[in-house]
N, C-alpha and C positions, 0 to 999 in steps of 0.2 A: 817113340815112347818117352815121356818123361821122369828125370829125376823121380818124382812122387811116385809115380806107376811103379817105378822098377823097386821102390824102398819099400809098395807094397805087397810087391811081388815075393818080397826077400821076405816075409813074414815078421820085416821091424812097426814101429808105429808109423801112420801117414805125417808125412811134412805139414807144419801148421800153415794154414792161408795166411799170404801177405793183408796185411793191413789195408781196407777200403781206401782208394785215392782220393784225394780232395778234390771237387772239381770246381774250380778259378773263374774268375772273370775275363783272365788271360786265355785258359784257356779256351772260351766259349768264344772269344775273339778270335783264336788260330783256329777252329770247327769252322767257324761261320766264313773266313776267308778262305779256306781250304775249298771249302764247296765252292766257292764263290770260283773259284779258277779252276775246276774239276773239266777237263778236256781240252782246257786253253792255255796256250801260249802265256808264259808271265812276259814277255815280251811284245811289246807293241807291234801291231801289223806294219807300220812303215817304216820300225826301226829294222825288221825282220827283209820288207822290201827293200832297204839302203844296203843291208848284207848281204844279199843277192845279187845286188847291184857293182857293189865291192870288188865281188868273187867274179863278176863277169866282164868289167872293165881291165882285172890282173889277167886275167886268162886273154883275151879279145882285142884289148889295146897295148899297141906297140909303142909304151912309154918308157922306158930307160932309167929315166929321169924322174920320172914319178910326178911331177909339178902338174899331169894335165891331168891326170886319173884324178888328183886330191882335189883339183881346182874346181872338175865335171860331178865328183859327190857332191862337192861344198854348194853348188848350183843345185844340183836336183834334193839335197836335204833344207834348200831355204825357197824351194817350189810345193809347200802341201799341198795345193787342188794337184799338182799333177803326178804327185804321190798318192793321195789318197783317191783319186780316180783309176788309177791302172797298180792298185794295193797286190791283187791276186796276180798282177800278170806285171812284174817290173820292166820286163823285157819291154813290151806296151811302150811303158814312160818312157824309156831309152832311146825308142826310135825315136816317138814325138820328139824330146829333147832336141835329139841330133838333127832330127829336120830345121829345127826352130832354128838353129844357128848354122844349117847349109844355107838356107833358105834367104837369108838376110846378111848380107857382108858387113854391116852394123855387128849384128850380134857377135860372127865369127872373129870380126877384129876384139871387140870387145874380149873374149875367150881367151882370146890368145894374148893380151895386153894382161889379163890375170893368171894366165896359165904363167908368162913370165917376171911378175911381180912375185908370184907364189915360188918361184924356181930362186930367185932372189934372195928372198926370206931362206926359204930351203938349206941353200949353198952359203950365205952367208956373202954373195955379191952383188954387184952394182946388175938392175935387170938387164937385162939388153930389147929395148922397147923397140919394135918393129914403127915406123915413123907412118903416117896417112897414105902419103905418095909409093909405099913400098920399099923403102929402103930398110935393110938390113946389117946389124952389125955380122961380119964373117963367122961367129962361133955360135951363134942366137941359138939356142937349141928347140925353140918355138916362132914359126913365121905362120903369116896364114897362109901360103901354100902347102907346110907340110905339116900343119894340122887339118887345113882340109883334106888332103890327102887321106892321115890315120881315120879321122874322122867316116870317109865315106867307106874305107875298108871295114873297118869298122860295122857302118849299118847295114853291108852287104854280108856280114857273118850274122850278122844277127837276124836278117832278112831269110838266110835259108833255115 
């Protein structure tokens, strides 16, 4: 019941009505965009698929280090056909992803040449660049055996 009701209940005079509202040009712009997103996400679908993507890389991959997780978004946020083709199912783009760079030792070296420049930057040191031939510095926290490795554990969690 409101204020009004109950003052008329009490046997005082009724409350005078507030004052007609203006109605804007501002406002007819905040109506008209309001509808406009009326059941929708104000968030774009593949910003929405990248934070799903996020949250299943933290949980799924065994990085420590964080440099490969940030290096495997930074790749799938500057791929839109393969975001915006597998939008409803990120999961989808993730495998293809991971195939694309089991699949081709190009790619994986590549990956992991970034995943250690990014660790670089990160840490504030010299990368420890894994060489053509396979040679490794002793502390490299990213080689491509043991990101193929996360890697296939990896598609095999996401596989079941």
């Amino acid at each position: 019941m409101s204020d009004r009701d109950k003052k008329n209940q009490d046997g005082q005079a009724p409350l005078p009505a507030p004052p007609p509202r203006r109605f804007t040009l501002s406002e007819a712009v905040g109506r008209a965009a309001g509808d406009a997103l009326k059941g929708a996400s104000p968030v774009a679908a593949t910003r929405q698929a990248l934070a799903e993507l996020r949250n299943m890389l933290e949980i799924h991959l065994d990085d420590p280090e964080g440099s490969l997780r940030r290096t495997i978004l930074a790749r799938l946020e500057n791929d839109p056909p393969l975001l915006a083709t597998h939008v409803k199912a990120p999961a989808a783009a993730l495998v293809v992803f991971l195939k694309r760079i089991l699949d081709n030792e190009e790619n994986l070296f590549s990956l992991v040449r970034d995943a250690d420049a990014r660790w670089g930057r990160d840490y504030d040191e010299k990368p420890r660049f894994e060489t053509s031939d396979g040679i490794t510095a002793p502390d490299d926290p990213y080689t491509r055996a043991g990101v193929r490795t996360l890697l296939v554990r990896l598609l095999g969690q996401l596989k079941t």
